[in-house]
N, C-alpha and C positions, 0 to 999 in steps of 0.2 A: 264916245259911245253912249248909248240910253240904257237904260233898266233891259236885263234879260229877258228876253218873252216866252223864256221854257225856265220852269226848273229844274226838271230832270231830263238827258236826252241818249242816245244810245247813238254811239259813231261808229260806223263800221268803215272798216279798214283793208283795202285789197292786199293780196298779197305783195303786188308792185308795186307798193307805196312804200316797201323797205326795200327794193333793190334800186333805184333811183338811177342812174345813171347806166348801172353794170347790166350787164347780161342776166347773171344769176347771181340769189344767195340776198346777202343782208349788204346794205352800205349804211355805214356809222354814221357817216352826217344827215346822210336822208333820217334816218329813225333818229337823231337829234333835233334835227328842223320839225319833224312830227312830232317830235315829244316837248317840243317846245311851244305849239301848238294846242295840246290839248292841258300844258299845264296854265293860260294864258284863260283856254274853259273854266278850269278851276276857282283861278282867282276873281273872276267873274261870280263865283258862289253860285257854279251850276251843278248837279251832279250827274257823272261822268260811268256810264258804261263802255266797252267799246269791243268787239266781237273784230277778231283778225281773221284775213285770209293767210293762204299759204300758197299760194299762185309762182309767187318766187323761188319756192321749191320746190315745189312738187304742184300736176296738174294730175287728176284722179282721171279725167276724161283722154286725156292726152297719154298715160300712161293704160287703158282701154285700147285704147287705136293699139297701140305696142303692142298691145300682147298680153299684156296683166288681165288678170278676174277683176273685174267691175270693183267686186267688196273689200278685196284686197288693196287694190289700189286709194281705194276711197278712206279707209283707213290708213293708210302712208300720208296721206294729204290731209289729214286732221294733225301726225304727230308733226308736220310742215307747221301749221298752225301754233302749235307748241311754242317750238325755235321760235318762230314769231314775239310770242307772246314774252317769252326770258327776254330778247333783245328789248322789245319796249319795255319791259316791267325793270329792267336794270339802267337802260336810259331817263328812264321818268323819277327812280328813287332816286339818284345821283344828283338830279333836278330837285329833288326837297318835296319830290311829291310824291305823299305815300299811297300806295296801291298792293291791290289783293291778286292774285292770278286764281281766278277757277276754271277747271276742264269738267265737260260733260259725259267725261269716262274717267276710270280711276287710274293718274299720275300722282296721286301723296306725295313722293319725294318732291315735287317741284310747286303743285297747285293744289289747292281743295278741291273736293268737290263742288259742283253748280249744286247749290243749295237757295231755291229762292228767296227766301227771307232772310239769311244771312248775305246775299248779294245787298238785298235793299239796305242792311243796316250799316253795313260797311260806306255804300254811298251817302246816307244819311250820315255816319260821322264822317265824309269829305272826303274818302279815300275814292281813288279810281278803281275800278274793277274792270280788268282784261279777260273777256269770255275764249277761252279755246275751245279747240275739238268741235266745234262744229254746233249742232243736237246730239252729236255723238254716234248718228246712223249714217248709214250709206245710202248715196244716192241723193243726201239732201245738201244742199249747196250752204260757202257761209252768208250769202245773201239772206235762206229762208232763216237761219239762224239766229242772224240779227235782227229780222223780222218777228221771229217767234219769241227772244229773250226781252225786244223792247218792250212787247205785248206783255211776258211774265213781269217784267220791273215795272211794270204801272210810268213808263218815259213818254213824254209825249211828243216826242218828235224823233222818226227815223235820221240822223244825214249819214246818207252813203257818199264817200268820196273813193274818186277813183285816179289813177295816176295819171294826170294831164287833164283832165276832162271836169270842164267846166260849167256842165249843165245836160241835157236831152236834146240832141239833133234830131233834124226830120230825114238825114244821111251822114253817112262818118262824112265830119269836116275837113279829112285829112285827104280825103279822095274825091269828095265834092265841094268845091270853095266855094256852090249855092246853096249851102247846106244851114238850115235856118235853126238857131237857138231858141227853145219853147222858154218863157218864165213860167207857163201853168199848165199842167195837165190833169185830167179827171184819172181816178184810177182806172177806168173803164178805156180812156183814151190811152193809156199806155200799156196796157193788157192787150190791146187790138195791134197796139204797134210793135209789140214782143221785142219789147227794147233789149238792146245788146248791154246795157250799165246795170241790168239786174233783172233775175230770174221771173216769169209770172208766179210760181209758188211762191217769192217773194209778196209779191205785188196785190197777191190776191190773199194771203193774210193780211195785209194792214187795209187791205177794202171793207172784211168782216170787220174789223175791229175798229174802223176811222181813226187809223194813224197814220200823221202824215207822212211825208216823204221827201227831203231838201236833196237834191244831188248839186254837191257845189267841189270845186280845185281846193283843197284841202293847203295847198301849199299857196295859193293867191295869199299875199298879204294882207294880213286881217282881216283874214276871210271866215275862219270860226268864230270872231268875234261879233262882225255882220251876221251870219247866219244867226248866231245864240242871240243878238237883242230882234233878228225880225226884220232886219234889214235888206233891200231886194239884191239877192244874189243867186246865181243858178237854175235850177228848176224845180219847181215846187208842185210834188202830188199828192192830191187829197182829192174829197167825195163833191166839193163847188163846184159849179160851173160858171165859168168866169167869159166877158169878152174876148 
């Protein structure tokens, strides 16, 4: 591997990247093999934010369709996030890697508050920092979340990973087998494409602010290590226009 080419970076985490195999909930190995992963970032001497979903538990839109109040439900789906956040934050100490859990609403018995300058200084002495809850409001996805915390932590690279998915089709690959892998896209090109791997309020804060944006298989082998030195993997958006 080469020298890092980020030193700080914000990974967000779907919520189906802890249920791995199973239907619903949490699977141990999956959030082992993940946490094995981001302590591999570490020893790299990158620093390490990372914003979960809760997809796995609870879906705020999906539970909308049912029946639920919008607000209601949207807050179910943040303390989804939570659960989340205890499963990695107890698999990655066990790993020797120490981390802070903050929520963007008031949990004290489990997390801190999202405090920005205490986030940074926590990364800055090596510890990872696990973002729950969201922004803490409703209606905002944890895509825009991770979009919006990387922006507060001064990181300079978004990677969104998603479970199975190894970059931006021009169609799901799973239902069109001529379905083409982009390496680059402009933020503007993927705003017009209203990509299904993350939200335009996403897309459209890291445009204002020229942060980029790697979506890579989280679980490809040595694949956060390619992504963190800069290595071609996935798909990559930012404000160039490229061939």
């Amino acid at each position: 591997m080469t020298q890092p080419k980020y030193k700080r970076i914000l990974l967000k985490l779907s919520g189906e990247a802890f249920k791995g195999p199973t239907a619903y909930g949490i699977d141990a190995p999956t959030v082992s093999s993940v946490a094995r992963r981001i302590k591999q970032a570490r020893e790299l001497g990158v620093e390490v934010a990372i914003v979960v979903g809760g997809g796995n538990i609870w879906r705020g839109a999906q539970a909308e369709r049912d029946g639920f109040d919008r607000v209601t439900a949207d807050y179910a789906g943040m303390l989804a996030t939570a659960i989340n956040t205890l499963a990695l934050q107890d698999t990655l100490e066990k790993m020797g890697v120490d981390t802070r859990a903050q929520s963007a609403f008031a949990i004290q018995e489990i997390a801190e508050p999202f405090i920005r300058r205490r986030a940074i200084r926590h990364m800055e002495k090596g510890r990872v920092v696990i973002l729950a809850c969201g922004t803490g409001n409703p209606y905002m996805t944890t895509d825009t979340a991770a979009a919006l915390r990387a922006i507060e932590l001064g990181c300079e690279v978004l990677f969104m990973t998603k479970n199975n998915v190894d970059g931006v089709y021009s169609a799901d690959p799973r239902k069109d087998p001529s379905a083409k892998m982009f390496d680059h896209l402009t933020y503007m090109q993927a705003l017009n494409m209203r990509l299904t791997v993350m939200d335009t309020t996403a897309v459209s804060l890291c445009l204002e602010n020229r942060l980029p944006i790697l979506v890579f298989n989280l679980q490809a082998e040595h694949s956060i290590e390619r992504a963190i030195c800069g290595e071609p993997i996935g798909t990559i958006i930012d404000g160039t226009p490229r061939e």
